[in-house]
KOLGUKOL-148141 format. One record per residue (C-alpha): x, y, z; residue in three letters. Coordinates in steps of 0.1 Angstrom, whole numbers, plus 5000, padded with zeros to 4 digits. Layout:
XYZAla;...
***
This chain:
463916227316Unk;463016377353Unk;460216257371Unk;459316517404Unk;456716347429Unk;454616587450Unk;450916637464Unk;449216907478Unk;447816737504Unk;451216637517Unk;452517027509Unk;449617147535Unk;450216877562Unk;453416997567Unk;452517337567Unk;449517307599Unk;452317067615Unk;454917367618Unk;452317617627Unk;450917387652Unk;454617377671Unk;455217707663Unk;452017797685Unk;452717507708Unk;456217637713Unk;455117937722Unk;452717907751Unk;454717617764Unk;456717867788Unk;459917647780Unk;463317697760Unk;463917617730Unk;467117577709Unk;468117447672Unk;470917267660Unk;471817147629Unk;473316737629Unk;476616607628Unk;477717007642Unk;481417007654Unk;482516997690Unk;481817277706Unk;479217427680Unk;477717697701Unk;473617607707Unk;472317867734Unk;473018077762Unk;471217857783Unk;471918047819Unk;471218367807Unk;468018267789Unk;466618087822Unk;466918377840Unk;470018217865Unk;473318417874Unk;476518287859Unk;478418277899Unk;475518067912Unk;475817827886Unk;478317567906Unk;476717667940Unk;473317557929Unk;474517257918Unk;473417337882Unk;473317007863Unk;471916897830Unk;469816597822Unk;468516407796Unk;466416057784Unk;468715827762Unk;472315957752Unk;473616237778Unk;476316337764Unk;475216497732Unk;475016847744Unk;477017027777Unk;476917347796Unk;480317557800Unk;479417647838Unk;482017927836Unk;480118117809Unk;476517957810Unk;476717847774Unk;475417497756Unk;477217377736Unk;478017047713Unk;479916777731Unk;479916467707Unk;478516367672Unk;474716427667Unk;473216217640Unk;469316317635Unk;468415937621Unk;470015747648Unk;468115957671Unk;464915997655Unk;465015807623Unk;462815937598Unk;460116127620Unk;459616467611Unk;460216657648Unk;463316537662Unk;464416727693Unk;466916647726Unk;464616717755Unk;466716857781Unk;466216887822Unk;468217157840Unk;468317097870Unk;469717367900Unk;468817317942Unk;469017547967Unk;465917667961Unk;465117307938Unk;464117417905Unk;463517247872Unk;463317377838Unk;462817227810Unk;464717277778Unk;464217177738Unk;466917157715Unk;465417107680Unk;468116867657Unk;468016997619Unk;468616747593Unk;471116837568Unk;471616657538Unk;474216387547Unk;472716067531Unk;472315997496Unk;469315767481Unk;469915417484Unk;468615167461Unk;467814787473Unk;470314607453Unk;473014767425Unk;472014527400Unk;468514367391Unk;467614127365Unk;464614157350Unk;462913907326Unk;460114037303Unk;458313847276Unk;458213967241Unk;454813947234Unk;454414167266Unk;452114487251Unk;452714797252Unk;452014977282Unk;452714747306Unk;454114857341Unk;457114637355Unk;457214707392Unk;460814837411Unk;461514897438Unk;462615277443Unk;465415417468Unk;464915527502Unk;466815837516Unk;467415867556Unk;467216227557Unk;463316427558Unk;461616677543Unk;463116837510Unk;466216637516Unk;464216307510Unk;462316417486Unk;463716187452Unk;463416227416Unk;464115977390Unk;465915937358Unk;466315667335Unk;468715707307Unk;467315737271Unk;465815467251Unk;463315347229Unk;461915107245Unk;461315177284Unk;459915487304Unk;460115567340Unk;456815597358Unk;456415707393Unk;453515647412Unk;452115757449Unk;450115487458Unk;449115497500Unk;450915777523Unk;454215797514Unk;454815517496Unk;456015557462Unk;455515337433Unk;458315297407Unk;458015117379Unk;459215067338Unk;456415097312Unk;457014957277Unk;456615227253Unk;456514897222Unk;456814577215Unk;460214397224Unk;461514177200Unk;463913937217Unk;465313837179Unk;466414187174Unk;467514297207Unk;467314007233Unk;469014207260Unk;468414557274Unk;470814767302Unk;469315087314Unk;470715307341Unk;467815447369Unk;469815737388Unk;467615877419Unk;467816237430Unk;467416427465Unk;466016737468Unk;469116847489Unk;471617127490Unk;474616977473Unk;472116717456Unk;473116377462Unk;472016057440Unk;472015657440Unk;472115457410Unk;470815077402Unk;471814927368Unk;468814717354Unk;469414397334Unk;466414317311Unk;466113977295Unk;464013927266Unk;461913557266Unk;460113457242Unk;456813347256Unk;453513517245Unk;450513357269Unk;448513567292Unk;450213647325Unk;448013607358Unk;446213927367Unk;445614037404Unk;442114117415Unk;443214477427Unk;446814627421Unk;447014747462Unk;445114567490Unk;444914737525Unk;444814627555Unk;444614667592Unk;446514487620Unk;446914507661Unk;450214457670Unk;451114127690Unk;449113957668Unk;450113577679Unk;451913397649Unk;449413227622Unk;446713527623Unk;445113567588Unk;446513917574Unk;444813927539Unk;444413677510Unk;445513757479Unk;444313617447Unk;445013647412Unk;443613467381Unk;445213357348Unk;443313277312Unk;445313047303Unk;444712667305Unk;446612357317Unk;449912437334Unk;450112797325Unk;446812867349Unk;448812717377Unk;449912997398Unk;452613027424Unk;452013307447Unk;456113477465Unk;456713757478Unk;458913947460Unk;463413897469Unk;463114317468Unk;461214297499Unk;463614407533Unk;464514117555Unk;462514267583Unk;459114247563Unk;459913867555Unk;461113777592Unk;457513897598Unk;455013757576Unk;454613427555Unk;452513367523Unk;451013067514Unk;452412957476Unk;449312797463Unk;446312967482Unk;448013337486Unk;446813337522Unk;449413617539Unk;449813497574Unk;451713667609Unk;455013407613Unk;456713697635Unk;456713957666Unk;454714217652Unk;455114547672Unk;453814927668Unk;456415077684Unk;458914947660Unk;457314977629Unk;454115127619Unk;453715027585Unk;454714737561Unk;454514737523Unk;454714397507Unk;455014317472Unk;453414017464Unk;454313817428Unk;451713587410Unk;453713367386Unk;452613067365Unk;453812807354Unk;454612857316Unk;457212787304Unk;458313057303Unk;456413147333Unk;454313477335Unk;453913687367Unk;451913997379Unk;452414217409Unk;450514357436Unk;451114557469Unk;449814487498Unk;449914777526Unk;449614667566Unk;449014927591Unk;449614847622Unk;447414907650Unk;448015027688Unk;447214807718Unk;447914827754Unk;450714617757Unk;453514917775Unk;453314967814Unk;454115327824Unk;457415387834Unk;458115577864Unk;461215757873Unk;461915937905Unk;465016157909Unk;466316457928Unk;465316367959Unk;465316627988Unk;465416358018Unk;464916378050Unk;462616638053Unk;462416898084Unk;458716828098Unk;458817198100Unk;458917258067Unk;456717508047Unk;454017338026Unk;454717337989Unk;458517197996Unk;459816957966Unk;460116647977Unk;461016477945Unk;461116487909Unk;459016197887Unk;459316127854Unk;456715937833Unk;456515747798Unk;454515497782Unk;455615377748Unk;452415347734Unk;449815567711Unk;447015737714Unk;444715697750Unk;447715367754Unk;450315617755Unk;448115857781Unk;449315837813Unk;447915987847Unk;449515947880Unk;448115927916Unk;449615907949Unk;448815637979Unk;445915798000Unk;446015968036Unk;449716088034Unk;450716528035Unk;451816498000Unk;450816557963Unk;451416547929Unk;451916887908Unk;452116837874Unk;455117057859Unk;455816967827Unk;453816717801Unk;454616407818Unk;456916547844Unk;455416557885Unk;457016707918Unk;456016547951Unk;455216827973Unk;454416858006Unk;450816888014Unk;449816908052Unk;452216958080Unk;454316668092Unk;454516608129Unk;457616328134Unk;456516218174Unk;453316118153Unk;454715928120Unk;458315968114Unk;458415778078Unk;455915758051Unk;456215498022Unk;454815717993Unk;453515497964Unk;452915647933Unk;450915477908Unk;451215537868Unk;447815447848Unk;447315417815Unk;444315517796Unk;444115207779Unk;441514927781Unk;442514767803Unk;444815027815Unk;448214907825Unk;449715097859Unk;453115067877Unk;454215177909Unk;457715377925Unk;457715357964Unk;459415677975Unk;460315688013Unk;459716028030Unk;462516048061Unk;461016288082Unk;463516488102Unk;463216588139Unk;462916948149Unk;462817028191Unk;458817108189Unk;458016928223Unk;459517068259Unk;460416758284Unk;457116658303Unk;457316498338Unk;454716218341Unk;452816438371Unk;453116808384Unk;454216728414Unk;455716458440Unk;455416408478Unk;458616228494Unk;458516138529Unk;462516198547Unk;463416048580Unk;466916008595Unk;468816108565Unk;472516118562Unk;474216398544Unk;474616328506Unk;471816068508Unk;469715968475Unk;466016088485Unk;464416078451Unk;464316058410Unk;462616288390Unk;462516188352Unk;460916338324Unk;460516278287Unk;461016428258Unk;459316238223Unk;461716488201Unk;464816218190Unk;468716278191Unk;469716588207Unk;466616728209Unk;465516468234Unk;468616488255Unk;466916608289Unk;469116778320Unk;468216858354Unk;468617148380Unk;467017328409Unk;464917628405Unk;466917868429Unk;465218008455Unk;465918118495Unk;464917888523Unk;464518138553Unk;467718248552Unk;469518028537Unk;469217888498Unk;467617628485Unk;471117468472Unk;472417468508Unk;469717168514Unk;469016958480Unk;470416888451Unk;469616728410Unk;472116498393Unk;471616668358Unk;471916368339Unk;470216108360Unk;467616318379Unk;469116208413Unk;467916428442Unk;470116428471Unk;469716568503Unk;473416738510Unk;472516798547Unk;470616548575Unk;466916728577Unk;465616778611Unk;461416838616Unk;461917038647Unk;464217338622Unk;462017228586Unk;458416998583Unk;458417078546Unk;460317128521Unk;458917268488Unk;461017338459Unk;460817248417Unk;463217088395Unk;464017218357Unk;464117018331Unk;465817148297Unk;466416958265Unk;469517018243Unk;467717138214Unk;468117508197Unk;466417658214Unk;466217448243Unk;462817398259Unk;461717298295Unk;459817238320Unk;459217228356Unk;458016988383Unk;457417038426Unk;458416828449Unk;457316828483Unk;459716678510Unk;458116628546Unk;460416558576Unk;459216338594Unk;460116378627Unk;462716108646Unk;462916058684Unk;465916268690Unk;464516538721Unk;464216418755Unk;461516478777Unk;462416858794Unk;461216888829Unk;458817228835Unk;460117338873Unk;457717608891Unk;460717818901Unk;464317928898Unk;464617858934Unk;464617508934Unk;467217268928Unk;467517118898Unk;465316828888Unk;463616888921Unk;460516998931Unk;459117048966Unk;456117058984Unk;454217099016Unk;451416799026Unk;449116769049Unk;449016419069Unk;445316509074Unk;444816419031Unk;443016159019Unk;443715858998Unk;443615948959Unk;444316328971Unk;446716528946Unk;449416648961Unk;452116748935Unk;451916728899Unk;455516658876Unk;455416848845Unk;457916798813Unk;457716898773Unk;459216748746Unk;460416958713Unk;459516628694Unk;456116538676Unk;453316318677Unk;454315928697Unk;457816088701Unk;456316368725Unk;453816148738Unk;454916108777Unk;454215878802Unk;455215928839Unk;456715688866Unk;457315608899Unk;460415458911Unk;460515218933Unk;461615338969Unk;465015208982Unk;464814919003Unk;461514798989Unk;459314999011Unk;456015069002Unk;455215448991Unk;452315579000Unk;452015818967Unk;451715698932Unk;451815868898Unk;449315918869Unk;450615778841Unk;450215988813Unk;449316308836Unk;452216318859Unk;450016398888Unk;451216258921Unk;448716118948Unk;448215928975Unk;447715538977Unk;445615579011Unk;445615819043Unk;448415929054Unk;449615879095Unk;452415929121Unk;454115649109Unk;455415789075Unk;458315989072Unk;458016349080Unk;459916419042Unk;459116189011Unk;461816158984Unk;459816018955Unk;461915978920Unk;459615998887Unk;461015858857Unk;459616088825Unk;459515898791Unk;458715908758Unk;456715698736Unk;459915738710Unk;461915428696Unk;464115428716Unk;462315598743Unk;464415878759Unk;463815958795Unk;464216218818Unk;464416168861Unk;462416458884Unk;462716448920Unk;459616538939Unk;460616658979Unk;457116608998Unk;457116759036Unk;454316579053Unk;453016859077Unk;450516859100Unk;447016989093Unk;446917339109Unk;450417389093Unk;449817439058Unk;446217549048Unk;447517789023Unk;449717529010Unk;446617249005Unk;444517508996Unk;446717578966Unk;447017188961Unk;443317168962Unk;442717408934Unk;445417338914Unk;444516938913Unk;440817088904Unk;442317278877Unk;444416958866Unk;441416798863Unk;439517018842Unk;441817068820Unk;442616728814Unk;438916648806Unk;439216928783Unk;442116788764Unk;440516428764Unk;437416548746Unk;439616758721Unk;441816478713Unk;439016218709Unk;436916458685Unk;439916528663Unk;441116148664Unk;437516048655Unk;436616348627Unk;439716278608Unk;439515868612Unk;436015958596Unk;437316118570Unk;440315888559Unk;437015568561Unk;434415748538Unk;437615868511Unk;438415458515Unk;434715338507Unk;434915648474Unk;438015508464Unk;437215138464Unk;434115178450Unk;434715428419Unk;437815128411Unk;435514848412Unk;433515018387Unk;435915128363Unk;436414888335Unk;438614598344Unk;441814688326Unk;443814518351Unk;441414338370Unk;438214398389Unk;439114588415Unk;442614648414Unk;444114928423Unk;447515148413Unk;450715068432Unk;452215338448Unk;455915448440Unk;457915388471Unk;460915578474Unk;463615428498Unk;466415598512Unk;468315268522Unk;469514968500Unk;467714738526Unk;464414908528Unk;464314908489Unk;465314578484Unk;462514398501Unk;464614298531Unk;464914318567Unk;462314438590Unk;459114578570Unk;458914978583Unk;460815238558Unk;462515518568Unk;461615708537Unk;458515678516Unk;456915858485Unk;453915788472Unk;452215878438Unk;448815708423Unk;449215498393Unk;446515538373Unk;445915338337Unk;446315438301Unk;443915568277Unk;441215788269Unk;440216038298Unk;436715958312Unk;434616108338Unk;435315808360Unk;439415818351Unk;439116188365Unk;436816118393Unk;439415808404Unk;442516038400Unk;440716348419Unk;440216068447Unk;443415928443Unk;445216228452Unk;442616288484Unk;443315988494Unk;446716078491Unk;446916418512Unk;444216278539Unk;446716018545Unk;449716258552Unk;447116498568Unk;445716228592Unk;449316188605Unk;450216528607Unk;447016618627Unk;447516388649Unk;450816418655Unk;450616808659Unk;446916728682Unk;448716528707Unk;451816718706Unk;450117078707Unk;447216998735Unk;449816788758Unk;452317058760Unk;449517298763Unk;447817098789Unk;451617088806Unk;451817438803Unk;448217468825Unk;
***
């Protein structure tokens, strides 16, 4: 006899299921494959390279590679023809056990550009397990006076494989007694069980053997047999009945051991010790089911003893037995089904491969950064899982694939600004309370040369005095934020001519160190100033730079002695001669000594005098000191020497003071000798005169209009630092750089005046302000009124004394 078990229901749930992944296959965009299990080595699955589009030479350049969750090795990719094949055994219920879909979820994976694509390979059960039944052999022990109709609970065979494959049929061999009834009692749980088609007689026929053969629906069919044992007893009371033949229930997983499933209860009409009941679960059940639950023998309380998880198992079916305590005793069945319900108890797992580290902070937004992977193992909104990157970083999160991600870049990335970030990406749950976990990702970002070498001011004054050739007059640095090679900075001149001569000729650049040497000494009376700029290049590709002027003053070094200015070429040299009257006065002008110097400023300054006569006599002349005008000291008479040698001794104001010796020849004539002569003496002195008022005025305007000046840029000065905010005191101001061309004058020792000095302000840090601006503006007056006060004077005295000379 063949008993076939199917629904409708069931028939159309499958039916929606496969049109629901036919549909979801298809707008899905991915690839899909099939495979049947336990296919050879080497079973061909797919074209895999051709159907994603990629060319077979590219395959091992793009690093084409093949990924997968759990067991890797299952299915490989020939690169030299683009194929997928079978690489070891597949066995559909070791992979997937007896859930309908079972597929091997594939990443391909190929850089240069990085792209992913994902790739389902559906595994196909075959018919490779038979039914298996609990036990080989049961013994059963039924009571004659059992009626007929009564159902004896089995337990019926389970078959690995799905769909037609596990679908089972029963047969029981022929006999009078016994039928075979099959049952669907909750989901997929079937019920098998004997029915007693008449009364046993245990005094006819105490013993029965029947033979239960189960069927698959597979193609070659395959069965599984248990042999069945029944014992006749001879006991007639009434057995205990259940209250219902199936009790349901539902329970959340991690239910903590001693939680109240369900009570069961069954009754019995007998009296004395045949009421007693004893309440088992029944030796069929799997050891699983009774490592997880506990009943209670004389209340039938069913009760959690052990780790009860939905991920593992869904579902439990436990048959419960009511027996009394006859002799012999009588028992009734009953099922009880436990569905296990989902809770939050998984945290998101996060995994982050193919990274594409460091990243160039030029590079174009939408780059991949990274690949994540996400999974949460349980149901439902529990299973649901969004992800979510830290805030205020140039990156975000593109969902590719179900629960698949790619870190792209966002914003620009500037390195001189922030040149790592820590990415944290959090996976939430949808769960209440949601459960999240974290993956730190760290962004290198790599340097690109995006900044030119900057110099810390346009432009430098250096002050040169006395310099040897070769000497060390000053440093020019700039900086570069780039890193490595990019930040690698070199020096060299900006070429250009110099009158007539080039620029190289005078100064050089160390190009690593920035060193400016002067190759030649400088002299102020050939070059004041010197203007030129330095380059400054990084090593990047390509290399950027940029420029900075320096401007070198000579300043100018006692090394021109006083020339003497004679009135003609007739005259001897270093003498001058002339005619006096006797008849003068004291204080009367009679000759005047005039001499130039090529130097400038105190260094052409000139004083004039008189050296003593030899013998120690008394002269009657004397000499203005800083005119060089010669006089007399009182009236002349007989008694002096018809011809006067006088000797003037010309210096400078210089250190040291260079001097220069005029001899003055005065014939002392009577007074009807030489009118002409004092007429011309007359006038000239008047002249002299004059035009040393002239000079005096000029000089004491200039001296006092740029004193003037250099006072009310002082008062600005100090008072805009007094009222800027005390960063570094109240009213403290910027030290000036001071630029030495002398290990002694840099050093602090020896006497305190500097042969070479270089001054720049120093201004503080931070945000421009109207006052920063107005104290830098001032600073750099001060600066140029300083060097302008000495050059004006200088060039004032030196211009309006020769000129004055020259008169």
């Amino acid at each position: 006899m063949v008993f076939f078990w199917r629904e409708g229901q069931g028939v159309w749930r499958l039916l929606l299921s496969v049109l629901h992944l036919l549909f979801w296959e298809a707008g899905s965009g991915q690839v899909h494959y099939s495979v049947s299990e336990e296919a050879k080595h080497g079973t061909f699955v797919g074209r895999i390279a051709q159907d994603l589009g990629l060319e077979l030479a590219e395959l091992v350049p793009r690093l084409f590679r093949v990924a997968s969750k759990g067991r890797g090795d299952l299915l490989e990719v020939n690169l030299q023809n683009g194929i997928l094949f079978v690489n070891s055994r597949i066995d559909r219920e070791e992979l997937c056990g007896r859930s309908a879909e079972c597929s091997i979820h594939l990443e391909v994976i190929v850089d240069r550009p990085l792209q992913v694509f994902h790739v389902e390979v559906e595994v196909k059960d075959i018919n490779d397990n038979q039914p298996v039944f609990p036990m080989a052999v049961k013994n059963l022990f039924i009571y004659e006076s059992r009626p007929p109709g009564s159902r004896i609970p089995l337990e019926g065979a389970s078959d690995a494989d799905i769909g037609a494959n596990s679908l089972l049929t029963y047969t029981l061999n022929s006999n009078e007694y016994f039928t075979l009834d099959v049952k669907r009692n909750y989901v997929e749980i079937k019920s098998l069980g004997l029915v007693l088609k008449k009364l046993l007689d245990r005094e006819v026929t105490p013993e029965h053997h029947l033979l239960i053969t189960a069927v698959d629906g597979g193609k070659p069919v395959l069965t599984g047999t248990i042999q069945l044992k029944i014992t006749v007893v001879d006991v007639n009371d009434n057995a205990p009945e259940f209250e219902s033949t199936i009790y349901k229930v539902r329970l959340f997983e991690n239910a903590p051991n001693g939680t109240l499933v369900v009570t069961v209860n069954a009754s019995d009409l007998d009296e004395g010790i045949n009421k007693d009941i004893v309440y088992s679960f029944n030796t069929d059940m799997s050891a699983d089911t009774l490592s997880k639950f506990h009943i209670d023998p004389v209340n039938g309380y069913i009760s959690v003893k052990g780790n009860i998880d939905f991920e593992f198992t869904k579902l439990y079916e436990i048959q419960v037995e009511a027996t009394d305590k006859g002799n012999p005793p009588m028992a009734d069945h009953c099922t009880v089904v436990v569905e296990i319900l989902d809770t939050n108890d998984n945290v998101p797992e996060l995994v982050v491969k193919s990274l594409s580290l460091p990243v160039l902070e030029d590079a174009p937004l939408g780059t991949v950064i990274a690949l994540i992977s996400v999974s949460d193992g349980d149901s439902g909104a529990n299973g649901q899982v969004t992800c979510t990157l830290t805030h205020h970083v140039p990156f975000k999160l593109v969902s590719t694939f179900k629960n698949y991600y790619s870190l792209m870049l966002d914003s620009a990335l500037d390195r001189e600004s922030m040149a790592n970030y820590e990415v944290v990406v959090t996976a939430r749950d949808g769960g209440s309370p949601s459960l999240s976990a974290t993956a730190s990702v760290s962004v290198e970002v790599a340097d690109v040369n995006d900044n030119a070498p900057a110099f810390a001011q346009p432009e430098y004054t250096v002050l040169v005095k006395n310099n040897p050739p070769g000497c060390h007059i000053f440093t020019v640095s700039a900086r570069d934020t780039d890193a490595q090679e990019n930040a690698l900075v070199s020096y060299s001149l900006v070429e250009r001519r110099v009158g007539e001569r080039a620029l190289s000729s005078y100064v050089s650049v160390h190009a690593e160190s920035g060193k400016v040497y002067a190759l030649q000494p400088l002299d102020h009376e050939e070059l004041e100033l010197l203007q030129f700029q330095v380059s400054a290049h990084d090593a990047g590709v390509p290399p950027l730079g940029s420029n900075v002027t320096l401007q070198v003053f000579v300043l100018d070094e006692n090394d021109n002695a006083p020339a003497l200015l004679l009135p003609g070429p007739g005259v001897g040299a270093g003498a001058l001669s002339q005619l006096v009257a006797r008849s003068v006065g004291a204080g009367h002008v009679v000759a005047k000594v005039r001499a130039v110097d090529a130097d400038s400023g105190y260094n052409a300054w000139l004083s004039y005098e008189l050296q003593p006569v030899a013998g120690g006599a008394r002269s009657p002349f004397r000499v203005g000191l800083y005119t060089g005008e010669i006089s007399t000291t009182r009236a002349l008479d007989e008694a002096d020497a018809s011809r006067q040698r006088l000797l003037v001794l010309v210096k400078d104001h210089g250190e040291p003071a260079l001097t220069a010796t005029a001899t003055v020849l005065l014939s002392l004539e009577d007074s009807g000798q030489a009118p002409k002569a004092s007429s011309r003496a007359s006038t000239g002195a008047a002249g002299a005169e004059a035009a040393l008022v002239d000079v005096n005025v000029y000089l004491i305007i200039a001296i006092c209009a740029v004193s003037s000046l250099l006072v009310l840029t002082l008062l600005l000065y100090t008072a805009l630092r007094c009222s800027a905010p005390p960063s570094e005191g109240a009213c403290g101001s910027g030290k000036p750089t001071l630029v030495c061309s002398s290990a002694r004058v840099c050093s602090g020792e020896g006497p305190p005046k500097a042969d070479l000095m270089a001054f720049s302000p120093s201004l503080p840090q931070g945000p421009i302000s109207t006052d920063t601006v107005s104290l830098k503006t001032l600073t750099a007056i001060f600066r140029h009124v300083f060097n302008m006060k000495y050059l004006v004077l200088s060039s004032i005295f030196s211009f309006y004394f020769k000129l004055w000379l020259y008169k």
